[in-house]
mmCIF file of the C-alpha atoms, coordinates in Angstrom:
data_MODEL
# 
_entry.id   MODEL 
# 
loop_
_atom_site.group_PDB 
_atom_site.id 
_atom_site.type_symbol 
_atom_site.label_atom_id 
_atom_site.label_alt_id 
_atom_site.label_comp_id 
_atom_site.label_asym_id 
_atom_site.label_entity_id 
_atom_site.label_seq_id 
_atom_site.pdbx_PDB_ins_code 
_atom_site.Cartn_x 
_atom_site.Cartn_y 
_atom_site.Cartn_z 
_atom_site.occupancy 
_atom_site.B_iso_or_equiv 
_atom_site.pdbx_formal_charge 
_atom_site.auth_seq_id 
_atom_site.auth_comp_id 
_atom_site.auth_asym_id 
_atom_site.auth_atom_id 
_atom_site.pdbx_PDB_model_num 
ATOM 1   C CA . UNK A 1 1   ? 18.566  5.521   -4.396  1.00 0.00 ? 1   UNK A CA 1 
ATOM 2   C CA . UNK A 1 2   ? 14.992  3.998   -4.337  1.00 0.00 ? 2   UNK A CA 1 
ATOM 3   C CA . UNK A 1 3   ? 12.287  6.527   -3.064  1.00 0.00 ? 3   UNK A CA 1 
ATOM 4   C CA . UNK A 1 4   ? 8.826   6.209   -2.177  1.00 0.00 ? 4   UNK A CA 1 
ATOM 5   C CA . UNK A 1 5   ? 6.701   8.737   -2.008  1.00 0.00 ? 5   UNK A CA 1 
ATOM 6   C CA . UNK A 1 6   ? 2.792   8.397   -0.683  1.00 0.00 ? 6   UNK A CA 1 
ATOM 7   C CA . UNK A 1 7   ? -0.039  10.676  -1.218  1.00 0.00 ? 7   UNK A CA 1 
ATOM 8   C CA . UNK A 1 8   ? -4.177  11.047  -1.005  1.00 0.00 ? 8   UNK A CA 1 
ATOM 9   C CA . UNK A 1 9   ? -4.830  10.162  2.576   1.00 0.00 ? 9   UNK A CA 1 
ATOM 10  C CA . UNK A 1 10  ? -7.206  12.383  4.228   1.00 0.00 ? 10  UNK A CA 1 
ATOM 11  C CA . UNK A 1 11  ? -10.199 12.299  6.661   1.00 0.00 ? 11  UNK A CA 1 
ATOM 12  C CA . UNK A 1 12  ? -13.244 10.716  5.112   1.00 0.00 ? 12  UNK A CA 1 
ATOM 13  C CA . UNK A 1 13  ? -16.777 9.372   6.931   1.00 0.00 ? 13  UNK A CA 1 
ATOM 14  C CA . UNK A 1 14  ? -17.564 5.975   7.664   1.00 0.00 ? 14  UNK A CA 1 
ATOM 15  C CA . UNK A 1 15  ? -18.612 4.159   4.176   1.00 0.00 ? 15  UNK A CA 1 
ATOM 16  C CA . UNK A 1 16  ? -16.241 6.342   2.161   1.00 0.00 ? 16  UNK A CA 1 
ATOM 17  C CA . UNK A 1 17  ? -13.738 5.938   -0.380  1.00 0.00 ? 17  UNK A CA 1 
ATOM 18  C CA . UNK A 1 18  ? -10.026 6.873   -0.972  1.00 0.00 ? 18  UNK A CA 1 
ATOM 19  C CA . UNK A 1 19  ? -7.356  5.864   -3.355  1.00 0.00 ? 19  UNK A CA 1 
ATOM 20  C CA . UNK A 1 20  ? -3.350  6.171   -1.798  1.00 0.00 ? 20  UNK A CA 1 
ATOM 21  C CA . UNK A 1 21  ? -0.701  6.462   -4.440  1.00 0.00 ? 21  UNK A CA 1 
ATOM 22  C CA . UNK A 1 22  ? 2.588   5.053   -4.225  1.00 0.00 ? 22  UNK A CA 1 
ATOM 23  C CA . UNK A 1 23  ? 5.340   7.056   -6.493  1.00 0.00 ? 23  UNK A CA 1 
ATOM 24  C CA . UNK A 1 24  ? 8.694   4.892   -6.895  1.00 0.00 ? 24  UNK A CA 1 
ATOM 25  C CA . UNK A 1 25  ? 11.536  6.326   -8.303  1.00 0.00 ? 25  UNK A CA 1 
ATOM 26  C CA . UNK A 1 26  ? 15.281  5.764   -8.489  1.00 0.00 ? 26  UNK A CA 1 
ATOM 27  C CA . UNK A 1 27  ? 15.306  2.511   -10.732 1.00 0.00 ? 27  UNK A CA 1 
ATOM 28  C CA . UNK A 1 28  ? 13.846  -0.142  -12.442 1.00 0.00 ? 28  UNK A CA 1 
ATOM 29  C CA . UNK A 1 29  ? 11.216  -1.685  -10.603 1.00 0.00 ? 29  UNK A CA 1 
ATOM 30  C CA . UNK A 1 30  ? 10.702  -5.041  -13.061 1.00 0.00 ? 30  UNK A CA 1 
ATOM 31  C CA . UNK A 1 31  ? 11.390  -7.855  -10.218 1.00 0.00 ? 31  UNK A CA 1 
ATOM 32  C CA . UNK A 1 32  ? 9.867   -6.066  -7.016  1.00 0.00 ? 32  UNK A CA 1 
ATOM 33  C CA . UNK A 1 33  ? 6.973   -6.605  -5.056  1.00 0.00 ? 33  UNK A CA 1 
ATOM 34  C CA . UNK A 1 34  ? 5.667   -3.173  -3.596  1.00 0.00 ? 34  UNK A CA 1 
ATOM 35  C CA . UNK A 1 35  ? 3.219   -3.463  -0.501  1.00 0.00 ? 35  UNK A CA 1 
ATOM 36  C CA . UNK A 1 36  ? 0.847   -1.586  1.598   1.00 0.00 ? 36  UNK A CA 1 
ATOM 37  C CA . UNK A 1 37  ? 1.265   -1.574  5.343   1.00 0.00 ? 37  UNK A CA 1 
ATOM 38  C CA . UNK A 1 38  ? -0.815  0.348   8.045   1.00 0.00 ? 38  UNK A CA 1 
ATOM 39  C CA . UNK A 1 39  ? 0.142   1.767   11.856  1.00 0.00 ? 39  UNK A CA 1 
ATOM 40  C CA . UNK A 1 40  ? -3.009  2.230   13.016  1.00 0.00 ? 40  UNK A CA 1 
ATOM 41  C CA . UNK A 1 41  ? -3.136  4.251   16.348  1.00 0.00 ? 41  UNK A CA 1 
ATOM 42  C CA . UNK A 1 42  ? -1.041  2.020   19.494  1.00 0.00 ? 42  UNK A CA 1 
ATOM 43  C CA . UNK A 1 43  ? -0.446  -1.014  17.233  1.00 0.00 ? 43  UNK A CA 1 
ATOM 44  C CA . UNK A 1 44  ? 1.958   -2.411  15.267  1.00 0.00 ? 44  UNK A CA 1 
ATOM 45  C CA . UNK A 1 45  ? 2.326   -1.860  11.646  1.00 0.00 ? 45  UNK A CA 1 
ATOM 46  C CA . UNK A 1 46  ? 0.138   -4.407  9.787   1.00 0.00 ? 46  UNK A CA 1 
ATOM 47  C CA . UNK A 1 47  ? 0.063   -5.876  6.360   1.00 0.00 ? 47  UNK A CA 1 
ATOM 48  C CA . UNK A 1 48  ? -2.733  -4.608  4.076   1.00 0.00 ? 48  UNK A CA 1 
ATOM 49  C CA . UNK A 1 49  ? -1.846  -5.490  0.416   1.00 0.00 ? 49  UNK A CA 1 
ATOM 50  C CA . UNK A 1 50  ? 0.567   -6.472  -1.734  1.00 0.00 ? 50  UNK A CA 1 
ATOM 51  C CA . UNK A 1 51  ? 1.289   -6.492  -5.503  1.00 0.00 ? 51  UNK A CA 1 
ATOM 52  C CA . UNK A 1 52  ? 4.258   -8.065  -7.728  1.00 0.00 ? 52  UNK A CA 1 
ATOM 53  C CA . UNK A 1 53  ? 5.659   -5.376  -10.507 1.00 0.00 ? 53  UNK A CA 1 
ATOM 54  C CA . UNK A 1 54  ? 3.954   -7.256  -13.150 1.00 0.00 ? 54  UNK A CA 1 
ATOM 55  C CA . UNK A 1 55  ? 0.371   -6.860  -11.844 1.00 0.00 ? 55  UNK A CA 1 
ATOM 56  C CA . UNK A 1 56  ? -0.133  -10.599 -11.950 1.00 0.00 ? 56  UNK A CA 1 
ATOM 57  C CA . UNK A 1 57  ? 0.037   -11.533 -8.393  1.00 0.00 ? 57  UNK A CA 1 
ATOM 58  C CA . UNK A 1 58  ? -1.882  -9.577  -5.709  1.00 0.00 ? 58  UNK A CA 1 
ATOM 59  C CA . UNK A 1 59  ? -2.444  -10.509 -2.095  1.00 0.00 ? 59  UNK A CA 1 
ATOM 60  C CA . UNK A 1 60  ? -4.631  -8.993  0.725   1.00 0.00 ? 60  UNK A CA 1 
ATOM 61  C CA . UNK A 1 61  ? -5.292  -9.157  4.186   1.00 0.00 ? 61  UNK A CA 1 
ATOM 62  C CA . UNK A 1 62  ? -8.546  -10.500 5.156   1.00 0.00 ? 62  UNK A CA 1 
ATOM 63  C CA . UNK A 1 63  ? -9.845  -7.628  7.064   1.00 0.00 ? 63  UNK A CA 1 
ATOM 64  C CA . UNK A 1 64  ? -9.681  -5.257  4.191   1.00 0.00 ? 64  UNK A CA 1 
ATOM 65  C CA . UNK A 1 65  ? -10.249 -7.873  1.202   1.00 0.00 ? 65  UNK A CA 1 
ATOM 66  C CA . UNK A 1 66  ? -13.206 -7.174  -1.090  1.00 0.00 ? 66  UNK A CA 1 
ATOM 67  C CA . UNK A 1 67  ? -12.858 -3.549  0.247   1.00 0.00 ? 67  UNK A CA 1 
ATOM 68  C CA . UNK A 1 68  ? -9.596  -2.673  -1.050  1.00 0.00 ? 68  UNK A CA 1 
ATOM 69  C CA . UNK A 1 69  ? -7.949  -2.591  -4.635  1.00 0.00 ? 69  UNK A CA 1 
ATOM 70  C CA . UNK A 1 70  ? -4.505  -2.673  -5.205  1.00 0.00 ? 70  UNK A CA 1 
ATOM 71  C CA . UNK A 1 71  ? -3.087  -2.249  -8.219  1.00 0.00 ? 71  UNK A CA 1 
ATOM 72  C CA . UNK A 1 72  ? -0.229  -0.389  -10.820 1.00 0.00 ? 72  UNK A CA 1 
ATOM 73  C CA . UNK A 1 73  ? 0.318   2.079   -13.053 1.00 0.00 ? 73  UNK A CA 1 
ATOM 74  C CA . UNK A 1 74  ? 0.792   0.344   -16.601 1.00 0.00 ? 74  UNK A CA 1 
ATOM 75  C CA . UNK A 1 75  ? 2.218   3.720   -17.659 1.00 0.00 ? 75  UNK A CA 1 
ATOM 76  C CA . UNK A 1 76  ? 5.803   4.002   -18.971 1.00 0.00 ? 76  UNK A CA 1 
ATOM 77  C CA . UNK A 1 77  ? 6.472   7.005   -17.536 1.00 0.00 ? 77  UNK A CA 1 
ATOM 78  C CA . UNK A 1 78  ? 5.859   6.329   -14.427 1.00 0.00 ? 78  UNK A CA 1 
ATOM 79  C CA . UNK A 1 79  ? 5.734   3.642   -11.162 1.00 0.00 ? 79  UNK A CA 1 
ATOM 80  C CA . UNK A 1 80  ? 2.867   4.423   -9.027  1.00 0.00 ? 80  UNK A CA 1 
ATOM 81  C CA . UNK A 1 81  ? 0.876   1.639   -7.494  1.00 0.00 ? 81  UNK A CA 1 
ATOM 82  C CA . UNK A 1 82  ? -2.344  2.273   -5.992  1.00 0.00 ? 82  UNK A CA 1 
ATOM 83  C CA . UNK A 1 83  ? -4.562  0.795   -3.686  1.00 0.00 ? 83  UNK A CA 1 
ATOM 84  C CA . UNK A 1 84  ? -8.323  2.500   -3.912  1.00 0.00 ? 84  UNK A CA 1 
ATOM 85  C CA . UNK A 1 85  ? -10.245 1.553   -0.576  1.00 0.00 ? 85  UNK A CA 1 
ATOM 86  C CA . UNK A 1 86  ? -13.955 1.171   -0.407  1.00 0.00 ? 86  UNK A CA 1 
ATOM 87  C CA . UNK A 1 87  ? -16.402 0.894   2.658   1.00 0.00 ? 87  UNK A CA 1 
ATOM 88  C CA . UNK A 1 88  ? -14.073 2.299   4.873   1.00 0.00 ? 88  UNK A CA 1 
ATOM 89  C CA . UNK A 1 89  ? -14.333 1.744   8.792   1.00 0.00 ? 89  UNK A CA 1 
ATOM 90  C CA . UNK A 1 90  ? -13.015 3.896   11.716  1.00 0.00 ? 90  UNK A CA 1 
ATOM 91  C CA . UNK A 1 91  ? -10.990 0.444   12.560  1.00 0.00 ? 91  UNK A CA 1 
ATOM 92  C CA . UNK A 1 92  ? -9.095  1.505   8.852   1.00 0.00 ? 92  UNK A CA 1 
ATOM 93  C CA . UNK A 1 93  ? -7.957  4.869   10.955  1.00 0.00 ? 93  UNK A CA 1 
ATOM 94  C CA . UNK A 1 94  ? -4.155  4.632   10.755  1.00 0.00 ? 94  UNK A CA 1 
ATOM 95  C CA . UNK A 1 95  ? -1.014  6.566   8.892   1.00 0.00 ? 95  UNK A CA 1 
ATOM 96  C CA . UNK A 1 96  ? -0.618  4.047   5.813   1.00 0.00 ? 96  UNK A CA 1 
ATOM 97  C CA . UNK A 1 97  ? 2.834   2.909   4.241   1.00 0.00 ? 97  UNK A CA 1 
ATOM 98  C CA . UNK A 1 98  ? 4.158   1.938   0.603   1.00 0.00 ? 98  UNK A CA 1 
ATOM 99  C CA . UNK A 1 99  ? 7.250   -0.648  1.012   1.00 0.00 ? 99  UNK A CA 1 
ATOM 100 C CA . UNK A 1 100 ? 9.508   -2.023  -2.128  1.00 0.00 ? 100 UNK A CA 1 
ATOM 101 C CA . UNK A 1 101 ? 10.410  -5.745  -1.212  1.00 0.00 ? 101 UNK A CA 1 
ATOM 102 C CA . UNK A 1 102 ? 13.236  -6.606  -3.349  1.00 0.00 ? 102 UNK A CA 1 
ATOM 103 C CA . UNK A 1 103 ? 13.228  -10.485 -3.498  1.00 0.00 ? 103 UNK A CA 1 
ATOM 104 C CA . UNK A 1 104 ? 10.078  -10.906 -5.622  1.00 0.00 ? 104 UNK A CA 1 
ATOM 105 C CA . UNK A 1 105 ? 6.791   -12.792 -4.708  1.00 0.00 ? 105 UNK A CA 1 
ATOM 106 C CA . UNK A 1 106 ? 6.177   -15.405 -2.206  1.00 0.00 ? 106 UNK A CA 1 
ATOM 107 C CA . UNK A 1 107 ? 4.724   -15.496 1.292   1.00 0.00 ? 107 UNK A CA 1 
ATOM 108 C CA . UNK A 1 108 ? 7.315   -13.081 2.875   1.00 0.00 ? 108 UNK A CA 1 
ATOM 109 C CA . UNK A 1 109 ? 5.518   -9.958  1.147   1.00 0.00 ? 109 UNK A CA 1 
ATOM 110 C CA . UNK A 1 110 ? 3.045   -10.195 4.184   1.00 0.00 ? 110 UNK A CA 1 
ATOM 111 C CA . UNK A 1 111 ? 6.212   -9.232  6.253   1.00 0.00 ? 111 UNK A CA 1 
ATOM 112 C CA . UNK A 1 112 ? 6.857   -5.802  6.699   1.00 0.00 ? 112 UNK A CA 1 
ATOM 113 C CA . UNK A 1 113 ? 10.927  -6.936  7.839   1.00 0.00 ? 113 UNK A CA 1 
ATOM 114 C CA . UNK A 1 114 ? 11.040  -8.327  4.447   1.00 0.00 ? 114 UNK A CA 1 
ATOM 115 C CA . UNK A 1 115 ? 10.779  -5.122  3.109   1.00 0.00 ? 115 UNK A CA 1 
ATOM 116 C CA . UNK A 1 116 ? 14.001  -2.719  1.842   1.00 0.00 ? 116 UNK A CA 1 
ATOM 117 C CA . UNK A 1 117 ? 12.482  0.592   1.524   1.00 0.00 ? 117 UNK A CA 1 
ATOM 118 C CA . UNK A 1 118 ? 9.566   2.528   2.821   1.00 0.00 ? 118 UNK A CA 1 
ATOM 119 C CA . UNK A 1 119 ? 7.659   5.670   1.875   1.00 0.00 ? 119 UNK A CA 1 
ATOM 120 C CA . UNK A 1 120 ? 7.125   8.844   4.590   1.00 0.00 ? 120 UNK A CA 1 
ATOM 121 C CA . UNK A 1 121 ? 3.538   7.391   4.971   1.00 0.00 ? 121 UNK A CA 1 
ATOM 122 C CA . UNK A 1 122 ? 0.228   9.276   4.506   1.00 0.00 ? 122 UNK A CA 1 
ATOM 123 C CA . UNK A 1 123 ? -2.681  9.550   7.044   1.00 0.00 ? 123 UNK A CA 1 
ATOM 124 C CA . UNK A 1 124 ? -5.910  7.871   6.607   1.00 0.00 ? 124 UNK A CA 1 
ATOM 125 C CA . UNK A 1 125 ? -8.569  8.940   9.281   1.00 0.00 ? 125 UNK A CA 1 
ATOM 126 C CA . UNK A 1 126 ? -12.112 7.544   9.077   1.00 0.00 ? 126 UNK A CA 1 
ATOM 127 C CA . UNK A 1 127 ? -14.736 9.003   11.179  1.00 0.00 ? 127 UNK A CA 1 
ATOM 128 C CA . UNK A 1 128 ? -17.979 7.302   12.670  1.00 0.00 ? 128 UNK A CA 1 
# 
């Protein structure tokens, strides 16, 4: 059984930083694509980032490129991806998600209904 587990959201000021980690556990993870998703406050969940297992292959939406990071753990011992965000805005405000989507990289890891499992989420807050 895959599980996700998210941590290091918090509240931070306008301009801050924070880096979310993504824990996997349950199996292998060599052919997944693992992605970063957002529900900010009355709207849908949203894409954010993406990253394929191997590291080579990242993908971000436009309102938090050159902000955000993704990236992974190169550790054997564990399967933690990361994404570190910079500059943050009160517009970032929102309880963020870590998804595993299963059928490797391509377009559809902008889609969270691609995805097959999802973390608990954490809470980002960002105040003005």
């Amino acid at each position: 059984q895959v599980q996700l587990v998210e941590s290091g959201g918090g509240l931070v000021q306008a301009g801050g930083s924070l880096r979310l980690s993504c824990e996997a556990s349950g199996r292998t993870f060599s052919r997944d694509s693992v992605g970063w998703f957002r529900d900010p406050p009355g709207k849908d969940r949203e894409f954010v980032a993406a990253i394929n297992w191997s590291g080579g292959n990242t993908a971000y939406d436009k309102s938090v490129k050159g902000r955000f990071t993704i990236s992974r753990d190169n550790g054997k011992s564990t399967n933690t991806v990361y994404l570190r965000m910079n500059s943050l805005k009160p517009e970032d405000t929102a309880v963020y998600y870590c998804g595993v989507h299963e059928t490797g990289w391509g377009p559809s890891v902008t889609e969270s209904y691609e995805y097959d499992y999802w973390g608990q989420g954490t809470q980002v807050t960002v105040s003005s």
